[in-house]
C-alpha positions as CSV (number, residue, x, y, z in Angstrom):
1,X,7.9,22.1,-6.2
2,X,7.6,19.0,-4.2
3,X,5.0,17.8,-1.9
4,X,7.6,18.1,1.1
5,X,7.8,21.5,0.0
6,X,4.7,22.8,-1.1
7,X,1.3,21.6,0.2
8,X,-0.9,20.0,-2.5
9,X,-4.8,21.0,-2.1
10,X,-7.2,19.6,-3.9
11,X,-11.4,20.5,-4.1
12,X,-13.8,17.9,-4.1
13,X,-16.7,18.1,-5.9
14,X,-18.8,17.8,-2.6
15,X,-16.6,21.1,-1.6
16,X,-14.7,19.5,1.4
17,X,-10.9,20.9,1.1
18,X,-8.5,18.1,1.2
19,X,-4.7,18.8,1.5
20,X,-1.3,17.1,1.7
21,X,0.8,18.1,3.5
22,X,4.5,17.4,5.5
23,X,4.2,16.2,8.8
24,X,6.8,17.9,10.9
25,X,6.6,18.4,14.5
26,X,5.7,16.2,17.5
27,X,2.0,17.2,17.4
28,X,0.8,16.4,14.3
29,X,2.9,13.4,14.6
30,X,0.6,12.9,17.9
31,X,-2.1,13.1,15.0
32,X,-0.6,10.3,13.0
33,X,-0.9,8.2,16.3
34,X,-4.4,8.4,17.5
35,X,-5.5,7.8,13.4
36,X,-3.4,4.7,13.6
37,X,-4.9,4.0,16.4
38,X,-8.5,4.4,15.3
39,X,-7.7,2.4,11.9
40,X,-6.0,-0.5,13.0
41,X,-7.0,-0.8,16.6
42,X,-4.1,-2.1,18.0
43,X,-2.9,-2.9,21.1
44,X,-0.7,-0.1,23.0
45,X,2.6,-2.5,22.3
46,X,1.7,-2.7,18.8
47,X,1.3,1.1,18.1
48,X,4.5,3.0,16.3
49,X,5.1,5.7,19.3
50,X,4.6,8.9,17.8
51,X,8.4,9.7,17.7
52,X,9.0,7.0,15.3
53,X,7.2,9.1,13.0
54,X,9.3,12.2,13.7
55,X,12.7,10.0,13.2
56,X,11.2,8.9,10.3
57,X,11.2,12.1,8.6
58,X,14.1,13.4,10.3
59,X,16.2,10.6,9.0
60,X,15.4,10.6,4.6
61,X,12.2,8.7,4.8
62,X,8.5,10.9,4.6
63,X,5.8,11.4,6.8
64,X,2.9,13.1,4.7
65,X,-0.4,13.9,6.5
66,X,-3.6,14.2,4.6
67,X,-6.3,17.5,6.1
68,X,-9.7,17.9,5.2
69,X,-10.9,21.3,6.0
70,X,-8.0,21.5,8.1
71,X,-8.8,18.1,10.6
72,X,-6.0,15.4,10.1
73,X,-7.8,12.8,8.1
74,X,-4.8,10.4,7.2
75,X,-1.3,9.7,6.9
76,X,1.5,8.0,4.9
77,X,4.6,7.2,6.5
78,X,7.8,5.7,4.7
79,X,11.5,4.8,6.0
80,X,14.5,4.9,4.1
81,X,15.9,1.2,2.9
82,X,19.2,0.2,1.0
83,X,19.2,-2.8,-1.0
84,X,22.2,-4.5,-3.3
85,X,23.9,-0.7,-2.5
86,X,20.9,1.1,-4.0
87,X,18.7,3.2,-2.1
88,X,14.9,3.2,-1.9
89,X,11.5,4.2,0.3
90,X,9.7,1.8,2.4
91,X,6.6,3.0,2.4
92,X,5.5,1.5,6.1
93,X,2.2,2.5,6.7
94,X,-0.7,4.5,5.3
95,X,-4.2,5.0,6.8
96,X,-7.2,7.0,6.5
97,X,-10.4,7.7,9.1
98,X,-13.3,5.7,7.2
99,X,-15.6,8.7,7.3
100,X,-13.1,10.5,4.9
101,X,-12.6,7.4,2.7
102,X,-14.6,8.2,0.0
103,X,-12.4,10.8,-1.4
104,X,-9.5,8.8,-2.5
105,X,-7.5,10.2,-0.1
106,X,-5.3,7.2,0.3
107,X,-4.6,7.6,-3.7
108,X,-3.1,11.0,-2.7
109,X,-1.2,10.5,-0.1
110,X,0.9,7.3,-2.4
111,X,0.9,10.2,-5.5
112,X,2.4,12.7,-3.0
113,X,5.0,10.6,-1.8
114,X,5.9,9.2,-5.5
115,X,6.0,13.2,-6.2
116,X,8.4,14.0,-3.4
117,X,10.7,10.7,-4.1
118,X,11.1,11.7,-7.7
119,X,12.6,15.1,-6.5
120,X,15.2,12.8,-4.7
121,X,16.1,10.6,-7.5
122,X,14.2,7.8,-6.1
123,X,13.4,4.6,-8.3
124,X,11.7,2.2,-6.4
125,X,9.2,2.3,-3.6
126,X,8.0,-0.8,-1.8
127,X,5.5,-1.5,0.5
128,X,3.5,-4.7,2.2
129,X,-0.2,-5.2,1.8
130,X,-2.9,-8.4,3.2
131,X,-3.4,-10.1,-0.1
132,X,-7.0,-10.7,1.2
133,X,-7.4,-7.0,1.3
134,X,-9.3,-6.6,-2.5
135,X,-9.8,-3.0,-2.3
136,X,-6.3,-1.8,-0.9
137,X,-4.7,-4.6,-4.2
138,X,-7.2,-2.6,-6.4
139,X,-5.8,0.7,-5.7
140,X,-1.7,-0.3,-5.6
141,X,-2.4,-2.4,-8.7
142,X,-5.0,-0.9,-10.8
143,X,-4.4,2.5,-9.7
144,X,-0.9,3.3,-9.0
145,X,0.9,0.6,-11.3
146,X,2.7,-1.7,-9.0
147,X,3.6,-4.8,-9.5
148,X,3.9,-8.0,-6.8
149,X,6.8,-10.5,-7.0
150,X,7.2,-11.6,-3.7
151,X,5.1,-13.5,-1.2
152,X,6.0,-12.9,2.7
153,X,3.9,-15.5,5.1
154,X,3.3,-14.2,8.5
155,X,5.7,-11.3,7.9
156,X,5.2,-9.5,11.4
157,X,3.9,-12.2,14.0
158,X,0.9,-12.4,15.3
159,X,-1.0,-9.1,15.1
160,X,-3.5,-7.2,18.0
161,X,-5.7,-5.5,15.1
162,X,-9.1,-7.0,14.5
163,X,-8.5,-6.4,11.1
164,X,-6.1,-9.5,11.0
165,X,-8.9,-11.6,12.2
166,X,-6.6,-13.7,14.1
167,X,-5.1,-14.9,10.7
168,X,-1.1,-15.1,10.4
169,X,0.0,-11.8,9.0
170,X,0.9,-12.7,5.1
171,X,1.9,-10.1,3.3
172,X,3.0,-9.8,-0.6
173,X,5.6,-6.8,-1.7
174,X,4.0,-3.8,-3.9
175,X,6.8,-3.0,-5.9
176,X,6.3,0.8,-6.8
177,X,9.2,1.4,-10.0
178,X,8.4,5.1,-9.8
179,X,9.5,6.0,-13.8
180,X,8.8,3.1,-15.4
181,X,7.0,3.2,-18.6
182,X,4.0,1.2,-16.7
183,X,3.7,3.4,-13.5
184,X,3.4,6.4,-16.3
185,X,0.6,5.0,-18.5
186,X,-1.2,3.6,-15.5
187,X,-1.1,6.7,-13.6
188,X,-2.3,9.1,-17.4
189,X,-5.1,6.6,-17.9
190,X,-3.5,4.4,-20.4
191,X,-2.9,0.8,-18.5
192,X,-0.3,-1.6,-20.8
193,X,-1.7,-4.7,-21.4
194,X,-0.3,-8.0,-20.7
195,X,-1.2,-11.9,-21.5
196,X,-2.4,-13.4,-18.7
197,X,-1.3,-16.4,-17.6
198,X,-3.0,-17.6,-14.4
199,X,-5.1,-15.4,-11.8
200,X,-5.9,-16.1,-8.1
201,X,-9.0,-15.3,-7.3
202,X,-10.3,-13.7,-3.5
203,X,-14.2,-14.0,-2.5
204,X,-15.5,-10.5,-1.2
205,X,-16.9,-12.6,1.8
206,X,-13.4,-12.8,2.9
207,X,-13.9,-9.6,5.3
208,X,-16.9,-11.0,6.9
209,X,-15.4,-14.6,7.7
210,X,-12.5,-12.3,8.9
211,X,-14.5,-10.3,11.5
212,X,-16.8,-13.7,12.7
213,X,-14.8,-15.9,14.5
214,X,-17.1,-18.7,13.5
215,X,-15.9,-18.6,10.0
216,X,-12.2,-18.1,10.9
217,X,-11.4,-21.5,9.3
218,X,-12.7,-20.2,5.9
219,X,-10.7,-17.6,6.1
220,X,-7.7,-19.1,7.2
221,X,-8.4,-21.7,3.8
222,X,-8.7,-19.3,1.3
223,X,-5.7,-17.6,3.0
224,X,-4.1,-20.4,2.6
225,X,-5.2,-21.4,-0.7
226,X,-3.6,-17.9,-2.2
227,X,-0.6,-17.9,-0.2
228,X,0.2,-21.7,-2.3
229,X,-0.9,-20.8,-5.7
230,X,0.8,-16.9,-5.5
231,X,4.6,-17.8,-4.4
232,X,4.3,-21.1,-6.8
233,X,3.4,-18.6,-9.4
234,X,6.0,-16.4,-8.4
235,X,8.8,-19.3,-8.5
236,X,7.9,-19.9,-11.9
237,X,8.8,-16.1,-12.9
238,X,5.0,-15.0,-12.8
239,X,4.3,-11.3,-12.2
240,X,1.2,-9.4,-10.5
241,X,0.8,-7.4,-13.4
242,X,-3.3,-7.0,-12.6
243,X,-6.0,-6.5,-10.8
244,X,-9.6,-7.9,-11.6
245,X,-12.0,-6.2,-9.3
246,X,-15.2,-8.0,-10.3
247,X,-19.2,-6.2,-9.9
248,X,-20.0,-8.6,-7.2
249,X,-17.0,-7.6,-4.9
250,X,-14.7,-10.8,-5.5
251,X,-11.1,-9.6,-6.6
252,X,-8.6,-11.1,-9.2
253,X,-4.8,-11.3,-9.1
254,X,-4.1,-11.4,-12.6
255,X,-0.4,-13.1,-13.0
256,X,1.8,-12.9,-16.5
257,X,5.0,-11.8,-17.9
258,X,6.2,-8.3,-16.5
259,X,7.4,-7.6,-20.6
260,X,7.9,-3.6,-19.5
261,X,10.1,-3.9,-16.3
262,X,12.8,-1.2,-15.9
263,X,16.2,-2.2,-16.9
264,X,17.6,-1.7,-13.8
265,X,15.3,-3.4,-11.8
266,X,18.2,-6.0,-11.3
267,X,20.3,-3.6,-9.5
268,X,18.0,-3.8,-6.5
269,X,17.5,-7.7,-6.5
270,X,14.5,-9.2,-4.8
């Protein structure tokens, strides 16, 4: 049975109970709004009202909350899309309180919506990510199997969350192809390899010159830096098909040829 139909509960070793579970009325979509607001901070204009999230599951898209012994800890929220005539999920927005972040719980919230897509006939899920942001690349890459194609600078204007850091709001397209032969190895512990052919590398000291004004500019630099060398890569046919999450805490984009890509993947055209 699906996730929209069936809660998912999973044990942790250290015995807190986490589940998944459908959002579907107004108050745990309330819930989804005050963890928004906690995780990104933002300004009252820039929160999504908490009947967006309603609509959004009303309407074909998902709104999937995440419970640890029974206190909302996290949600995932995805609209519906149409692109080239074909259908596919969004996936808008996913967050997670940081004292329940060490149980992977944003892993199962993007496995629980891949679960309920597939019982739709869903392909493709996309969603945008900070390609500063090493440890949320780690996880879409490394973890889940997608793949980045497409660079977006300053996607949604200037942003009220202190985790922007003041920076223009780049964002690159995580390209979920839910059956593909790579999403399906990735996800039973058996990643495809690919030759590399050029990686882009992002310092771990990026979140600290983030979050200090003072060292905005180096920020902005390396920001700036990627933003060049990732849509250059990307206009020469150059996939994200890796992740290089290094012992010091510096990350890796590792950029080849996506040799595995679905045969319908141009159906939906970038």
């Amino acid at each position: 049975m699906s996730a929209m139909e069936t809660a998912q509960t999973v044990t942790a070793t250290s015995t807190p109970r986490v589940e998944i579970r459908p959002v579907t009325n107004l108050d745990e979509c309330l819930e989804c709004l005050e963890i928004e607001r906690a995780v990104w901070g933002y300004d009252p204009e820039d929160l999504i009202p908490s009947r967006m999230f309603l609509l959004a599951a009303r309407i074909g898209g998902q709104v999937l909350g995440a419970y640890v012994d029974d206190k909302p800890a996290g949600f995932a929220m995805a609209l519906p899309g149409v692109r080239n005539g074909h259908p596919y999920l969004h996936s808008h927005m996913l967050g997670v309180l940081s004292e329940y972040r060490n149980l992977r719980i944003g892993q199962r919230l993007k496995l629980a919506q891949r679960d309920e897509a597939l019982t739709r006939g869903f392909e493709l899920m996309e969603w945008t990510f900070d390609p500063l942001e090493i440890k949320n690349a780690h996880m879409n890459i490394t973890r889940l199997g997608a793949v980045v194609r497409r660079y977006a600078p300053n996607f949604y204007g200037p942003s009220t969350s202190p985790l922007q850091g003041g920076l223009p709001t780049d964002r690159v397209y995580a390209e979920w192809w839910l059956r593909s032969e790579r999403v399906e190895r990735i996800l039973r512990g058996d990643a495809p390899t690919y030759e590399i052919v050029e990686q882009v590398d992002v310092p771990n000291a990026i979140y600290a010159w983030k979050a200090q004004p003072e060292h905005r500019e180096e920020a902005l630099a390396v920001q700036s830096r990627n933003a060049d060398a990732l849509q250059a890569a990307f206009a020469r046919g150059l996939t994200v098909v890796g992740y290089d999450r290094k012992a010091d805490g510096d990350g890796a984009y590792l950029l080849g040829i996506w040799t595995d890509a679905p045969a319908n993947i141009t159906d939906y055209k970038k």
